[in-house]
N, C-alpha and C positions, 0 to 999 in steps of 0.2 A: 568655284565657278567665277569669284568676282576675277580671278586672276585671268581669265581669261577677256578679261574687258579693258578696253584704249583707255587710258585715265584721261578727262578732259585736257588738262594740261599739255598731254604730249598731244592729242590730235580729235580737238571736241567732234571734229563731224564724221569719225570712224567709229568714237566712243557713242553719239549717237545710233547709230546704225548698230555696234553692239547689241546695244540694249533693245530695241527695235525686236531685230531676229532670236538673240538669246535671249529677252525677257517672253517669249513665243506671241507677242504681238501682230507681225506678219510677216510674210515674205516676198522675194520675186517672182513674177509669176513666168510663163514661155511668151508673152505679148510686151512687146515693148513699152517701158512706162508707167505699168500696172501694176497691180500689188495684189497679194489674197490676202486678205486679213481674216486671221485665224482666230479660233475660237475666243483665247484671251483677250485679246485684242475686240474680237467684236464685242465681247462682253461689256466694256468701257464705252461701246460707242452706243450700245443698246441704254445704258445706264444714261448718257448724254440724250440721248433721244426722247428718253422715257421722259427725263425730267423737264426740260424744253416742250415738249408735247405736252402736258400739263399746263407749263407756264402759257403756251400760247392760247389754248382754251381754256383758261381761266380770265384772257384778256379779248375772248369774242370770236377765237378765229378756229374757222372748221378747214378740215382736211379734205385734198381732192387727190386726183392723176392725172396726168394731162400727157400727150403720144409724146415718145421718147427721140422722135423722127419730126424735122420740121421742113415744112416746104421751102429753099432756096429764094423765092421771091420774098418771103415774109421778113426776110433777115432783110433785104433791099431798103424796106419800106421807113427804116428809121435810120436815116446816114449815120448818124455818131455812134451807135448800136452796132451796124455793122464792119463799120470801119472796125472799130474796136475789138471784133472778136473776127475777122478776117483771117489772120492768121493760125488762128487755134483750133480752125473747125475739121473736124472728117465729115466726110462727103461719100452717101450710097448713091453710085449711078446705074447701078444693074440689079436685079431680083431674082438672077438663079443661074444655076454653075451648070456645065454640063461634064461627058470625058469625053477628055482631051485625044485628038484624030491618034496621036502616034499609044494613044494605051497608054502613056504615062500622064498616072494621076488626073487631075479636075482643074476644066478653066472655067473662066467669065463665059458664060454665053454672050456673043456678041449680038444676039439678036434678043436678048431682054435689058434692053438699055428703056432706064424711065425716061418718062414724057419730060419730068421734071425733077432735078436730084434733091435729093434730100438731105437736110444738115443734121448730124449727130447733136441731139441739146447738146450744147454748151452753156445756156441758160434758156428759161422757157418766155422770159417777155413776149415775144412776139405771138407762139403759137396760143399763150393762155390770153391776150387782149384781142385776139383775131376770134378766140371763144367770147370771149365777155361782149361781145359785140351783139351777138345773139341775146346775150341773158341781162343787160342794160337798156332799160329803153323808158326808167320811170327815176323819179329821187325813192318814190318806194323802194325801189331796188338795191337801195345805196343805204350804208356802205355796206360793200362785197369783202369779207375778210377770208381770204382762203390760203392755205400752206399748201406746200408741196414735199413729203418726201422723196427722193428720187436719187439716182445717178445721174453725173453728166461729163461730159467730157471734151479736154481741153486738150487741143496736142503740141504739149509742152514737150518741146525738147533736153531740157535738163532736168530729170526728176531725181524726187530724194523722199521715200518711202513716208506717207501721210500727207510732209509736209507740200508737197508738188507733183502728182502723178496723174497721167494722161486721162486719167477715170478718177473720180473720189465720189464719195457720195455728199449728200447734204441737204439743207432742207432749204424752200424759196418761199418766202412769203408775198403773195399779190395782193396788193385792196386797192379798189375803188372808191371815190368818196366824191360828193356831190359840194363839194370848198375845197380852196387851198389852205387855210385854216384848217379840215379836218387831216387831209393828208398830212400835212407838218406835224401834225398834234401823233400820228402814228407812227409817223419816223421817227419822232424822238421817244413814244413809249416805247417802241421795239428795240432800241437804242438802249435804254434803262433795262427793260428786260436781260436782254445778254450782255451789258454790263454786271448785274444782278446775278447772273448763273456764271459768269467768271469768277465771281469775287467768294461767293459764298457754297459753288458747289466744288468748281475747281480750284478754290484757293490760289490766283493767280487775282495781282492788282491789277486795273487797268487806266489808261486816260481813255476818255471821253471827247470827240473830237470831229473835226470835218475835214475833209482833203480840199486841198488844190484842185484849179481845173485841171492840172496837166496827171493829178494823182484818183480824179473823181471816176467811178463809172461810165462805162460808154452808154451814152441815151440819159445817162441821170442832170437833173437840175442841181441838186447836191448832194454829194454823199457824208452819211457819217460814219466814224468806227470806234471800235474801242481794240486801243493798240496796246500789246503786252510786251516787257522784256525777258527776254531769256539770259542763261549764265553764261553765255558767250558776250553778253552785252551788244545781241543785234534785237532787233523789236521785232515784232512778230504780230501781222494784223490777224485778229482774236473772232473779227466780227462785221460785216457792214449793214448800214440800213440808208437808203436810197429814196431818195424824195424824187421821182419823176415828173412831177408840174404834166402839163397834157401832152407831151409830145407822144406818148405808146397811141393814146385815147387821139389823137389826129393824128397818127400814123395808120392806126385801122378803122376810123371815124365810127369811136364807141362816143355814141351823147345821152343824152337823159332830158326829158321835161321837168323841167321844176317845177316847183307849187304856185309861182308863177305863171306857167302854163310858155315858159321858154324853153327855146332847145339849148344844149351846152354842152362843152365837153366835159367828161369827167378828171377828176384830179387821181393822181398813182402814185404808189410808192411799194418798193420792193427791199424784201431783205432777209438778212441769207446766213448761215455759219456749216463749215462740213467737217469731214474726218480732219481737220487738216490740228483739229482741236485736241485729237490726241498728241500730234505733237507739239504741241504746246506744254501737256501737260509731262512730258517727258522731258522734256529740255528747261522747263521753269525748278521743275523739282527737284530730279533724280541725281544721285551720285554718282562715284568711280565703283560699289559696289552692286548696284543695279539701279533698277528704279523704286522711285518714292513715288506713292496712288494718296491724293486726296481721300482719307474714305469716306466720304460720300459717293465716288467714282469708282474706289476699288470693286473690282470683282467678287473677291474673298476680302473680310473684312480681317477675320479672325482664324488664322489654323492653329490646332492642336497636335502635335508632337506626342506621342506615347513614349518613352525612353524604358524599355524593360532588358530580361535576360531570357525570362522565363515564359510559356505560354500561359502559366497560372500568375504573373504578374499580368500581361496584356491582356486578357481577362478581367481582373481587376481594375485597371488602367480604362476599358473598353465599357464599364457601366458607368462611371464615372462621371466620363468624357464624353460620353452620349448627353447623359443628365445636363450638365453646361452646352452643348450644344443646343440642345431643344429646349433651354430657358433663354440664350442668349436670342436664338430664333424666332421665340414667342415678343422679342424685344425689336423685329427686323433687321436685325445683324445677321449678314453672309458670313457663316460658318464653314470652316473643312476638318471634316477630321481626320487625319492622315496617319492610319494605323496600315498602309501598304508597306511590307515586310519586303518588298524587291531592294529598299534603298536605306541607308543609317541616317540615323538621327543626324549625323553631321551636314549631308548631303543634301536631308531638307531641308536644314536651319538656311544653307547656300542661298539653296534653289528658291523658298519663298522670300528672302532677302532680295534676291535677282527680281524676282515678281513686282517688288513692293508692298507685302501684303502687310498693312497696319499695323497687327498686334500677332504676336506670336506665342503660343502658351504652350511650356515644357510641362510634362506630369513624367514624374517616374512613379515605380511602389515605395519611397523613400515619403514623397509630398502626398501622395492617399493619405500615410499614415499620419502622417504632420497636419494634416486636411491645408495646404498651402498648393498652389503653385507660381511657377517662375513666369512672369510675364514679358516679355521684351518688345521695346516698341522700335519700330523701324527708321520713323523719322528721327530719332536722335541715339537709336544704339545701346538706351537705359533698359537696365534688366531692373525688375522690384517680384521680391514675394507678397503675392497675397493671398488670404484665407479663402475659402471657397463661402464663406457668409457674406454676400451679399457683393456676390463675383459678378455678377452681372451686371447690377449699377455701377460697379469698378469700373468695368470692360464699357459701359457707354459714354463715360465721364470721360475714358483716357481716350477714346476715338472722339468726343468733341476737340479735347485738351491738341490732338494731335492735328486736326482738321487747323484748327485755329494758330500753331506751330506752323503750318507748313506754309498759309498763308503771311505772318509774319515776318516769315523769314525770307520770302519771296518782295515783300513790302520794302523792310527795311533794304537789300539789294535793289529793288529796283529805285528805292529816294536816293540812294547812294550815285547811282548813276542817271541823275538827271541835274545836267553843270549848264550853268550860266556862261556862255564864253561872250564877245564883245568885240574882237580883232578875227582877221582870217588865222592868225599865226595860232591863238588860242583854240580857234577852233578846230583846226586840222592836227593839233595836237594832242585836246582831247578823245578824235573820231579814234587814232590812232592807238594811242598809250592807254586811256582811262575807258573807252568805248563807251556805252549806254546812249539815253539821248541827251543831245545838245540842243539847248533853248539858246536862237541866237535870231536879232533882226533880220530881214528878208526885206527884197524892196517892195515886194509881190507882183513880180513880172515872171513868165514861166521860161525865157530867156534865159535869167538868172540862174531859177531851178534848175532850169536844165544843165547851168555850167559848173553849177554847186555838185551834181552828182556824176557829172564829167570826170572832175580832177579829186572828188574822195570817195566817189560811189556810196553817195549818202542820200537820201531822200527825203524829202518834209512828210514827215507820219503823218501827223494833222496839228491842223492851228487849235488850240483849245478850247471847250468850249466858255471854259470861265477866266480865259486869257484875259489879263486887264488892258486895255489900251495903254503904250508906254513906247515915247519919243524916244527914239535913236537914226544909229545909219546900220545901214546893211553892211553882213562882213565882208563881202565880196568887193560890191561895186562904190561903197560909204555913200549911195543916194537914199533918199529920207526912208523911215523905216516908223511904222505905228503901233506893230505890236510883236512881239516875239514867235516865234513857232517852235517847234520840236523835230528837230534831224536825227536822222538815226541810220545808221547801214543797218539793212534787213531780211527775214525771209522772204 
């Protein structure tokens, strides 16, 4: 199977898309732009969700739904908000089809046109602060911490399966808070948080960081993110969390009495990550032979392989290999045991290699007798025998050992490609030959920005947050420059 995969070398973004469809992750759907993501595939986003879901109610915040349809004026009411999502909305102006006079097939009724159209979410700002208006009206009430999981939809014209498609899913965090001091305080913990589940579930490094105005959120005060590299050496935004200052809260004039006994607006902050995280993790990890899964993320953690001749070997083979599965299970390790006789031993060894699945465990009736078997791990291609005494704590040791490997390896790649340049000539030479990001002064004008990503289609990811302050000139224009940024061509 791996032979049938683009080697990054010759063509990374077809070898992407490989692994994609033939690791059964997802596919094209009949609707422009769109994707079904299949069972595998949702399996990884469920596992992302589960864990995130956790992490946010461990940190205060409850889950709500909010209408998937937003009224057209709501989008108005905040300029920079809608400027910014202008171009990406679908738009319902009719609510029912009739048949069509000539008998072929179903139109629009022309006579069920709304009073008012409605925006497809693209995101929920507007229609959940036009709710919070209602349920805000004390500091008692404050802070409001609520998620969203949901779909929404952008209509992006160039799509590329996870990473950019007209519908993805993902989750939206809204809070309310009675200071701008509290809000900042939860920007930057939701900020640590998916920082925190990059680093330690996905095994992918990140920087920590804040955009530009010309890079920030429409409607936000500041945005931050954490931006990840992939093996192509383009960056990849991982994550954001949006400091909103009052502009939602005097867009739909949500206030609150203080203890004080003043009225005021409240402070907001929004923040967000979606499927787009699977490809992240396909493109940070994965090889020319399929893909590499975190396992914390993997689906299957652990398949077992039966290698027999006889049905009184796979028999034998079959109580075994149950027995380590339902120890390793009692352990929380996703187990498969794969004694389906449709397909050879060789074929699986492929196909869960294509999958990524962590650990691999070969038993024939040769290793019963020996009480051993063959273990092979995926992230590095190492076979080891081991005893079936105390297989289990083996098997969780090497999926820590592996977890910790994948992130490594992703570390040391991505320090490797983060260059100091100082000249335009340097830097356009690094975007080019060496890729990754370039740390290079900026005058911080978006004029600038803007003409940096003119001539090498590179964009400022973010300024850092533990950027030192440090005298230079800009590459561009050599007008005074105070602190470095991070450039990068990206998704």
């Amino acid at each position: 199977m791996s032979k049938e995969i683009t080697s990054r070398a010759q063509d990374y973004s077809q070898w992407y898309n490989d692994l994609v469809i033939k690791g059964g992750l997802a596919d094209y759907s009949a609707v422009r732009g769109c994707m079904v993501i299949k069972p595998y595939g949702y399996s990884i986003w469920e596992k992302i969700q589960r864990t995130l879901d956790d992490m946010f109610k461990a940190t205060g915040h409850v889950n709500a739904y909010f209408p998937l349809f937003i009224p057209k004026s709501f989008l108005s009411k905040e300029a920079a908000h809608v400027e910014g999502f202008a171009k990406e909305c679908a738009v319902v102006t009719h609510y029912r089809l009739k048949n069509s006079p000539d008998g072929k097939g179903i139109i629009v009724d022309p006579d069920a046109k709304l009073e008012e159209e409605l925006i497809v979410r693209p995101t929920s700002e507007t229609i959940i602060w036009n709710t919070y208006k209602d349920w805000i009206t004390s500091y008692r009430d404050l802070p409001l911490l609520i998620n969203q999981w949901a779909n929404v939809v952008r209509w992006e014209m160039r799509t590329r399966l996870f990473l950019r498609t007209a519908e993805f899913l993902w989750q939206e965090g809204h809070t309310a808070h009675a200071t701008k001091e509290e809000a900042v305080e939860e920007t930057m913990k939701m900020l640590g948080v998916y920082a925190d589940f990059a680093e330690q579930w996905m095994a992918i490094p990140v920087i920590k960081g804040y955009k530009t105005a010309n890079e920030r959120f429409a409607g936000a005060e500041d945005t931050y993110c954490i931006e990840a590299l992939m093996q192509d050496g383009k960056a990849l935004q991982a994550g954001t969390s949006h400091f909103l200052g009052q502009n939602f809260a005097k867009a739909f004039d949500v206030k609150f009495v203080t203890k004080e006994n003043k009225s005021e607006f409240v402070w907001a902050t929004s923040w967000g990550v979606s499927t787009r995280l699977i490809g992240a993790l396909i493109m940070a990890h994965s090889d020319d032979k399929g893909l590499i899964l975190p396992p914390k993320l993997a689906p299957i953690q652990v398949v077992i392989v039966p290698i027999y001749k006889t049905e009184e070997q796979l028999a034998t083979i079959n109580e075994k290999a149950t027995e380590i599965k339902k120890s390793l299970e009692a352990k929380g390790i996703s187990v498969k045991y794969d004694n389906d006789d449709k397909q050879k031993p060789g074929w699986k060894f492929a196909e869960y290699e294509m999958k990524g699945v962590p650990i691999r465990i070969a038993m024939g009736p040769r290793d019963i007798e020996n009480g051993t078997v063959e273990i092979a791990r995926r992230d590095t291609g190492e076979k080891h025998t081991y005893s079936f005494t105390d297989l289990t704590t083996k098997v969780e040791h090497l999926l820590e050992q592996i977890q910790l490997n994948i992130f490594q390896k992703a570390l040391d790649y991505r320090d490797e490609h983060i260059t100091r340049t100082d000249t335009w000539e340097e830097f356009v030479d690094v975007l080019e030959n060496k890729t990754g990001f370039v740390s290079a002064h900026w005058d911080g004008t978006s004029e600038t920005e803007l003409k940096i990503k003119e001539k090498t289609k590179a964009t400022i990811r973010c300024i850092e947050l533990n950027a030192h302050a440090e005298e230079g000139k800009c590459i561009l224009t050599g007008n005074p420059s105070h602190k470095r940024v991070l450039f990068a061509k990206a998704y």
